[in-house]
C-alpha positions in Angstrom: -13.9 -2.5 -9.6 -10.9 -0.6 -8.4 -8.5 -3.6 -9.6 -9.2 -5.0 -11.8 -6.2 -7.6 -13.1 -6.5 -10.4 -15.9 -4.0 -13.2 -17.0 -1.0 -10.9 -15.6 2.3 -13.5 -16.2 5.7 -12.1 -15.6 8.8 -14.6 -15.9 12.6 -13.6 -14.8 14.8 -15.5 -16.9 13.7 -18.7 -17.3 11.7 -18.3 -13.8 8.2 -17.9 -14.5 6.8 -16.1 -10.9 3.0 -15.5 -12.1 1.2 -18.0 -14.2 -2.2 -16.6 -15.7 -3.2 -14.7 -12.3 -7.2 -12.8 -12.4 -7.8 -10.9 -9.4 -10.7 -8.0 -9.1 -11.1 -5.9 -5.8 -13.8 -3.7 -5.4 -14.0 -0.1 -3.7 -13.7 -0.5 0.4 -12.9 -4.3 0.5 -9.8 -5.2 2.1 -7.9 -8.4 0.9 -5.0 -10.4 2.2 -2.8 -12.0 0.2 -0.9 -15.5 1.6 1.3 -17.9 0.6 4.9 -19.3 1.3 8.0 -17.1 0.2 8.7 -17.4 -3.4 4.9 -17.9 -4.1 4.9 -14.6 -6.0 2.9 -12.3 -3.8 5.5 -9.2 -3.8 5.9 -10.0 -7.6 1.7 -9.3 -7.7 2.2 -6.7 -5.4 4.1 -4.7 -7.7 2.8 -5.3 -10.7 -0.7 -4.3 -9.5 1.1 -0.8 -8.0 2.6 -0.1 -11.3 6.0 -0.6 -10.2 6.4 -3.6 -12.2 5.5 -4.0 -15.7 3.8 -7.5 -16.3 4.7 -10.1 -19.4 1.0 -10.5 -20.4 -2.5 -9.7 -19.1 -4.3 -6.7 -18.3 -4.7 -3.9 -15.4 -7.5 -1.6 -14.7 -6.6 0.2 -11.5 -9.7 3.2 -10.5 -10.9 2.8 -14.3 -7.8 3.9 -15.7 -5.8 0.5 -18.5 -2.6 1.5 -16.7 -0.4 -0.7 -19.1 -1.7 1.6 -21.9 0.5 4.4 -20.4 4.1 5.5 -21.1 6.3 5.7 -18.0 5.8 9.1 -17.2 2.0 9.2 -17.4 2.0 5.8 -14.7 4.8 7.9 -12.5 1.8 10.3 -12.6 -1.1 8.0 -11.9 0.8 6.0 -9.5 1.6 9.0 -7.3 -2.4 10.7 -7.6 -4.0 7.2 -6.8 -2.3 4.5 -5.3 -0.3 4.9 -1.7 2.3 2.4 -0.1 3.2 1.1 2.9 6.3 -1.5 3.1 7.8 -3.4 5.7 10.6 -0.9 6.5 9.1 2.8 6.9 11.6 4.5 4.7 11.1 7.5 6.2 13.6 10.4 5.6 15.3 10.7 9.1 16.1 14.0 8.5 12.5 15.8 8.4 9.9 15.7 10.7 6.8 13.2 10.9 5.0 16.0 9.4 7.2 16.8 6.7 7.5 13.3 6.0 3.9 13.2 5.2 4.2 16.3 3.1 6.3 15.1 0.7 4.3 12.9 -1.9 1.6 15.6 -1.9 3.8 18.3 -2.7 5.3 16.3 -5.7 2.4 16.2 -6.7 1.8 19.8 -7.0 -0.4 20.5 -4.1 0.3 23.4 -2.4 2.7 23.7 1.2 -0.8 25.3 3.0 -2.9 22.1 1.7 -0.2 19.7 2.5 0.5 20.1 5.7 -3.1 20.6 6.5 -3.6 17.2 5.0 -0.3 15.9 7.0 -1.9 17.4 10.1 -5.2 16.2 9.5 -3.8 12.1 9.0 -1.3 12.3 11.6 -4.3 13.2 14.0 -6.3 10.3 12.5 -3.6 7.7 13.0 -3.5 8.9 16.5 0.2 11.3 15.9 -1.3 14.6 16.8 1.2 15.1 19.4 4.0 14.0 17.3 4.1 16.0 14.3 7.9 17.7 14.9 9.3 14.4 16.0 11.9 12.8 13.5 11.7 8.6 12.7 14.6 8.4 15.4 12.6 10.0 17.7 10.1 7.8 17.2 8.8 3.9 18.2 8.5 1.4 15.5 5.0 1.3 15.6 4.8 5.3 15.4 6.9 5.6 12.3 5.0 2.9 10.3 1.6 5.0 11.4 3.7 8.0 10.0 4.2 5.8 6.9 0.6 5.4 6.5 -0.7 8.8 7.0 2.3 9.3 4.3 0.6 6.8 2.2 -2.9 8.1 2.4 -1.5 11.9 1.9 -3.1 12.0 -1.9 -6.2 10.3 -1.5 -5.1 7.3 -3.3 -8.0 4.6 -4.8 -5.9 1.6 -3.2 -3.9 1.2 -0.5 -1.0 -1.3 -0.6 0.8 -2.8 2.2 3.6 -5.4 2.0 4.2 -7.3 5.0 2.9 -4.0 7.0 3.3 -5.6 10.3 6.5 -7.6 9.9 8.7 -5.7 12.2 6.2 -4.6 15.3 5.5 -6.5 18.3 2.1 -8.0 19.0 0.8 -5.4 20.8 1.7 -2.8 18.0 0.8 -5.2 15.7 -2.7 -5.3 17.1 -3.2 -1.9 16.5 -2.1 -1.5 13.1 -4.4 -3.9 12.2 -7.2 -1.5 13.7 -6.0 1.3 12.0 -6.4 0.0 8.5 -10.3 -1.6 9.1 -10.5 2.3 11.0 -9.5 3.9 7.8 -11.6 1.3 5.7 -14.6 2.6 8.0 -13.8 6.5 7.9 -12.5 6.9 4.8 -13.8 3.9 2.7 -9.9 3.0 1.9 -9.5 0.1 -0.1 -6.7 -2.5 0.8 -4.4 -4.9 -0.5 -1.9 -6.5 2.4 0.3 -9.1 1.4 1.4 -10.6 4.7 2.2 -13.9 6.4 0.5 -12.6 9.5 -2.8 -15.1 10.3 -4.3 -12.9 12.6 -4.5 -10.0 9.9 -5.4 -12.1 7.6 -8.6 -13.4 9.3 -10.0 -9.8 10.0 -10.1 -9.2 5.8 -12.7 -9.6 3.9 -11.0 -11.9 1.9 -8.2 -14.1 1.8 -6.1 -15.1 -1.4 -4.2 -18.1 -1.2 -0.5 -18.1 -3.7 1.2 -21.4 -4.4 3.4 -21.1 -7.1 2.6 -17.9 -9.2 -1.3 -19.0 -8.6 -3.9 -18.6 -6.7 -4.9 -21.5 -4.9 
């Protein structure tokens, strides 16, 4: 499995947000996560990309016990193998799509030759080829979230996730985001996890997950 998450609870304060949750994902499966706002889903969401620290449980991510690491080992891991894609790009307006892509790989030490061959090479794949020295202002909506993804995907990460992806596009651009990610499921075997409140989405994953509460449901 590349998640694979038991028990995970996380309270704040006296609010407990997840209850006991179990969740495995297996390589090139692409789950939706549901439920109502305050059900927990961005809690899971971040807790599963390492951003969060859980109260109890266990968390294999890519066969690595991520909770077994100190801070700067999972600022490691996080940045090698998982990628990101949020509702707002949070792209830096003042570099290019390309350079934008760039970025995460040279933190991680990959050199400016490879990086930008691998900026090139997704920008091209999420249909950007002819956009590469455009800034985000220069951009559409739906372009700079494809620039986000290619951003994501720059390090080859094991698992892809994406919180509320869609949430800002109009249907059309909505549409073909949604293709994109099945697209990169089918090229590049990309596993996914999308939490999003967006039916249509949902129905074209493999699976959906129900949240009610801090449980699955």
């Amino acid at each position: 499995m590349i998640i694979s998450a038991k028990a995970i609870t996380k309270s704040f304060g006296t609010l407990q947000v997840l209850r006991g949750l179990d969740l495995e994902v297996a390589p090139g499966e692409v789950v939706a996560v549901m439920g109502a706002s305050g059900a927990g889903k961005t809690t899971l969401l971040q807790i599963l990309g390492t951003l969060l620290r859980p109260d109890g449980g266990t968390l294999t991510i890519d066969g690595t016990d991520v909770l077994a690491l100190s801070q700067k080992e999972i600022a490691a891991f996080r940045g090698r193998r998982i990628g990101f894609v949020f509702q707002a790009h949070h792209l830096l307006p003042e570099f290019s799509a390309e350079e934008n892509v760039m970025i995460p790989a040279l933190i991680a030490g990959v050199s400016g030759k490879e990086a930008r061959s691998r900026a090139r090479d997704l920008l091209a794949r999420v249909g950007l080829s002819e956009r590469l020295t455009h800034k985000p202002g220069e951009l559409s909506g739906g372009e700079q979230q494809r620039v986000a993804i290619a951003r994501a995907l720059v390090n080859a990460p094991a698992v892809l996730f994406a919180d509320e992806p869609t949430g800002n596009l109009d249907s059309v651009t909505k549409a073909q985001i949604h293709s994109l990610f099945f697209d990169l499921r089918k090229d590049l075997g990309q596993t996914l996890l999308i939490v999003t409140h967006d039916s249509d989405l949902a129905h074209l994953c493999d699976r959906t997950i129900l949240m009610r509460d801090g449980l699955f449901v």
